[in-house]
Structure formats: C-alpha cells, structure tokens
N, C-alpha and C positions, 0 to 999 in steps of 0.2 A: 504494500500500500504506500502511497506517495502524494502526499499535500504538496501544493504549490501555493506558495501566496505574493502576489505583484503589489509593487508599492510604486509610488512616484507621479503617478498620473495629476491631473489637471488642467488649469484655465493659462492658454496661454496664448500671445497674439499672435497672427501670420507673420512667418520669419523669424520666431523663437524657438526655442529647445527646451527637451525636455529629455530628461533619463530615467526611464523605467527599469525595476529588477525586481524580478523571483527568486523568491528562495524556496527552494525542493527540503523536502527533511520526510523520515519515513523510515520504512525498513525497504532499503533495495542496495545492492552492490554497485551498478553504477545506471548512469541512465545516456542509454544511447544517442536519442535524438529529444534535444530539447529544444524549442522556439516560441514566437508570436505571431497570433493570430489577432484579427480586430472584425467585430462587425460593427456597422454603422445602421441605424433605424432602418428601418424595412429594406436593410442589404442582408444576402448570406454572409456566412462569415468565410472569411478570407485570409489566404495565409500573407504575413508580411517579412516573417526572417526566420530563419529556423540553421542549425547546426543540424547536417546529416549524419546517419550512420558512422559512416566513413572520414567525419571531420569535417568536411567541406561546407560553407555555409550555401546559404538559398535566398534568393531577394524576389520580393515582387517587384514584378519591373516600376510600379508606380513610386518606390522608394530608395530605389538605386540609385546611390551616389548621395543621398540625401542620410540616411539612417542606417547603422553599425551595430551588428550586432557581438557580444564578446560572451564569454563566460569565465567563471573560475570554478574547475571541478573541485579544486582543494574544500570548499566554503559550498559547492554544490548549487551556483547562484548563476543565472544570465541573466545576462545585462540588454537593454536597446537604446542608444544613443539616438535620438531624434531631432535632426536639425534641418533649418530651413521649412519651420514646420507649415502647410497651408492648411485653409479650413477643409477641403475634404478629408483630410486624414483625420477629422472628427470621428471617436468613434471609441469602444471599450476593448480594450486590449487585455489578451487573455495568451498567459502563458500555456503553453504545455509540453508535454515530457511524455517519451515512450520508453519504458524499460519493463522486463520478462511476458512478454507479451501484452500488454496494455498500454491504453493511452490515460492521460492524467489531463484534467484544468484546470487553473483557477478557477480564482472568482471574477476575476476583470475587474479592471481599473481602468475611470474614464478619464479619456483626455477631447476635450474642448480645445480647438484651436478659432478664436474668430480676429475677422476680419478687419 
C-alpha cells in the first residue's frame, strides 16, 4: 500500500511558478514509475510528466520546455517545477506512483493560474 500526498499548489499569475511535491510513504521497496497528472473542469485527466520504468522522463507536449520534473528516491518524493505558468494549465494536479503491480493517487492539489 502506498499514500501519496502533493503539496505546493495554488493562486498564481500568468508567467509565474510554482513547485509542486509528493511524498510517497507506505510499505513498498521501491516505486517504478512515478508522475503528474492534472484535470481541468469538464477535461479528462491528463498526463503532464511522469519518470518511466526505465528512468526516462515523459512530457506532454503542452508543457515542454516550460515544466521539470525531478525526484529524490532517497526521501521517496517528486518534485514538478512549473514555470512560465498560463491560465490553461489551471487545473488539480495529482501525483501518482506504480509499484508491485498497482497504480496509487493522491488527492490533488489545485493550482489556479489567472490572467
């Protein structure tokens, strides 16, 4: 079993930053693929960064080049550095983690960008 919990979120103007992080705790050995996702009001939700399997990360193309994602296994915690923020990326951001066969979410943490 594996709780995630996002913190950082908020009200911020177009063209600011913000840094969101999760911290995973639980009983599991390690967790392969962790990342963000965001849905926005009557959007699916969407992936926006994620660390694959294999190490590698993954961007939606609407945040490339704009937003970073990192982690530190030691502390068990990813990070998403968020800059150049605009108002579509309004929306509740939701970490989550696959490890022994399951997926994990938070709870999401909103972030408001206006204009």
């Amino acid at each position: 079993q594996v709780q995630l919990v996002e913190s950082g979120g908020g009200l911020v103007q177009a063209g600011g930053s913000l840094r969101l992080s999760c911290a995973a705790s639980g009983s599991f050995f390690s967790i392969n693929v962790m990342g963000w996702y965001r849905q926005a009001p009557g959007k699916q939700r969407e992936l926006v960064a994620t660390f694959t399997g294999g190490g590698s990360t993954n961007y939606a193309d609407s945040v490339k080049g704009r937003f970073t994602i990192s982690r530190d296994n030691a502390k068990n915690m990813v990070y998403l550095q968020m800059n150049s923020l605009k108002p579509e990326d309004t929306a509740v951001y939701y970490c989550n983690a696959f490890t022994s066969g399951y997926w994990y979410w938070g709870q999401g943490t909103q972030v408001t960008v206006s204009s």
